[in-house]
C-alpha atoms as a printed R data frame, in Angstrom:
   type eleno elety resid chain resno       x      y       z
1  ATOM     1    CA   UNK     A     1   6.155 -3.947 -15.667
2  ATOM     2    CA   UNK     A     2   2.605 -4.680 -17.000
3  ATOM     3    CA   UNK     A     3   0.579 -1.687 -18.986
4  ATOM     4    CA   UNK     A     4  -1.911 -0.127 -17.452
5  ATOM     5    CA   UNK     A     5  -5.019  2.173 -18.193
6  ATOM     6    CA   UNK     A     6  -5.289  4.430 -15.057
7  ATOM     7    CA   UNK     A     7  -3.279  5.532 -11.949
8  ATOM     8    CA   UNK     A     8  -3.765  6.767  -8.730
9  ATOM     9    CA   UNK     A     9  -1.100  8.404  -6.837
10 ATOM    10    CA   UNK     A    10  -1.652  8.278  -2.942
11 ATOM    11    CA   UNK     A    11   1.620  9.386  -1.924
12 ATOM    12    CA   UNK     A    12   1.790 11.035   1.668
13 ATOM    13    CA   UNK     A    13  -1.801  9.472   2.491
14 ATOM    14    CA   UNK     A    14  -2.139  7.805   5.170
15 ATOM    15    CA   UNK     A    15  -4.871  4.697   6.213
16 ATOM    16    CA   UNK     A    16  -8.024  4.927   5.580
17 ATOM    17    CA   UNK     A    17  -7.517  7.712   2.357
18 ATOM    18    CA   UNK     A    18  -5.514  4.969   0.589
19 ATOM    19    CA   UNK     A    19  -8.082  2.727   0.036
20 ATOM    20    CA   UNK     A    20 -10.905  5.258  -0.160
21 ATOM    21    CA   UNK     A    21  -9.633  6.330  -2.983
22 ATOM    22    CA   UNK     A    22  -8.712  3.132  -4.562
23 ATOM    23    CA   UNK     A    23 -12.362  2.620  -4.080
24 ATOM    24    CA   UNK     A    24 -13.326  5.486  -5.702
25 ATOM    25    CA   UNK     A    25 -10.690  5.407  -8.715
26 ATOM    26    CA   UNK     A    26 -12.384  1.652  -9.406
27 ATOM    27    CA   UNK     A    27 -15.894  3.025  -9.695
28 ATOM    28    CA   UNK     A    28 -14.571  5.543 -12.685
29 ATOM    29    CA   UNK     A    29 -12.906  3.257 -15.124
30 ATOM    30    CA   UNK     A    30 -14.324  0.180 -16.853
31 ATOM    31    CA   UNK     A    31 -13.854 -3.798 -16.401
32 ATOM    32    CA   UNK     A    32 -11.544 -5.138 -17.464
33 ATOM    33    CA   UNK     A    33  -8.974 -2.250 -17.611
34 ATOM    34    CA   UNK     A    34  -6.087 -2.324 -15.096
35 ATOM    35    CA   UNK     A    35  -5.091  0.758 -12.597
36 ATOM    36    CA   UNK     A    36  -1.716  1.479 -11.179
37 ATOM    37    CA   UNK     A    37  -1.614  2.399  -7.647
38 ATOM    38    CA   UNK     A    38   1.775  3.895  -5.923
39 ATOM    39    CA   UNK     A    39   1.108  4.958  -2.482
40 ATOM    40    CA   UNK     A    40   3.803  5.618   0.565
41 ATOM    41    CA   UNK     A    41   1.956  4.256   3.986
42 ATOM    42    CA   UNK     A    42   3.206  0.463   4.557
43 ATOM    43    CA   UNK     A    43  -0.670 -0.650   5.508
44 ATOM    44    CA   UNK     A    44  -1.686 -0.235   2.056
45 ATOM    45    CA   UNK     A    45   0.515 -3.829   1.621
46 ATOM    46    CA   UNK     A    46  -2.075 -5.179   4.372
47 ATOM    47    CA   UNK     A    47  -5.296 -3.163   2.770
48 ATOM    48    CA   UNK     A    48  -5.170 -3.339  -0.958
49 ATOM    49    CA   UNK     A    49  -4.811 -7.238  -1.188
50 ATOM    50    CA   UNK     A    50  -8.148 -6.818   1.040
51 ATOM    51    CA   UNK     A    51  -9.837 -4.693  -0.878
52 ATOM    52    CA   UNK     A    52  -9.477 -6.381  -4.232
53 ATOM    53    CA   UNK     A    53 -10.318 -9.904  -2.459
54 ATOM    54    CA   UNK     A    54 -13.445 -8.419  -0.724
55 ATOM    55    CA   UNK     A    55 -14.276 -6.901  -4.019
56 ATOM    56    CA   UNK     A    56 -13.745 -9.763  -6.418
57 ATOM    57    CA   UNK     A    57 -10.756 -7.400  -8.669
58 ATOM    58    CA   UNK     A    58  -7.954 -9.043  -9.566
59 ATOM    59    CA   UNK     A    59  -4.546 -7.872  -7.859
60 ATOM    60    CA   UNK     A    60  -2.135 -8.255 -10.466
61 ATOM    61    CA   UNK     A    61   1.303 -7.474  -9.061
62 ATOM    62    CA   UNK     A    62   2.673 -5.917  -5.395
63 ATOM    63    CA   UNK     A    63   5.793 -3.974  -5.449
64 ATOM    64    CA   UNK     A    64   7.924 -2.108  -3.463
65 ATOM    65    CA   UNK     A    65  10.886 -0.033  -4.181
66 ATOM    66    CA   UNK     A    66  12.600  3.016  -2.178
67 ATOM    67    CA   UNK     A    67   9.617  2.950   0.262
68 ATOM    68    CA   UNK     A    68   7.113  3.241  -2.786
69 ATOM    69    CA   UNK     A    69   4.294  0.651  -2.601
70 ATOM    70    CA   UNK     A    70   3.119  0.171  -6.645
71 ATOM    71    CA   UNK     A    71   0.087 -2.267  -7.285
72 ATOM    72    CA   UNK     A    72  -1.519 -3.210 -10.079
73 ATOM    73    CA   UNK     A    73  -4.973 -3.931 -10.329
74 ATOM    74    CA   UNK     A    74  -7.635 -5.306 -12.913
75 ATOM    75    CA   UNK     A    75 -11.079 -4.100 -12.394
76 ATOM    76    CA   UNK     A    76 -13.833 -7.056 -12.044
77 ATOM    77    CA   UNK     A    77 -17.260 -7.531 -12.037
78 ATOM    78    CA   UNK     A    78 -18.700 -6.345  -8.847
């Protein structure tokens, strides 16, 4: 799996908190550098491929593994 500089753990959230947060977490570190999500709630497979479209980041890889949902994420220019 690819390095990354941050992480966000939304385990046990459930849609919209996933992606609030995401939102929030992107804000705080710098372009260029690349955040691991792992969440639990199946939407976020739906809503963080959204999010990083609609927001011009870079959505590096989608896993999932033992109903874990890991992402990782570059942040772009926005």
């Amino acid at each position: 799996m690819q390095n990354h500089d941050a992480e966000l753990d939304a385990r046990g959230l459930f849609c919209p908190e996933p992606v609030m947060m995401l939102h929030t977490r992107m804000n705080e570190i710098p372009v260029g550098q690349v955040l691991r999500v792992v969440a639990t709630d199946p939407s976020t497979t739906r809503d963080v491929p959204r999010f990083c479209q609609f927001l011009g980041h870079d959505l590096l890889s989608q896993e999932e593994a033992d109903g874990l949902f890991v992402y990782l994420i570059r942040r772009c220019e926005g």
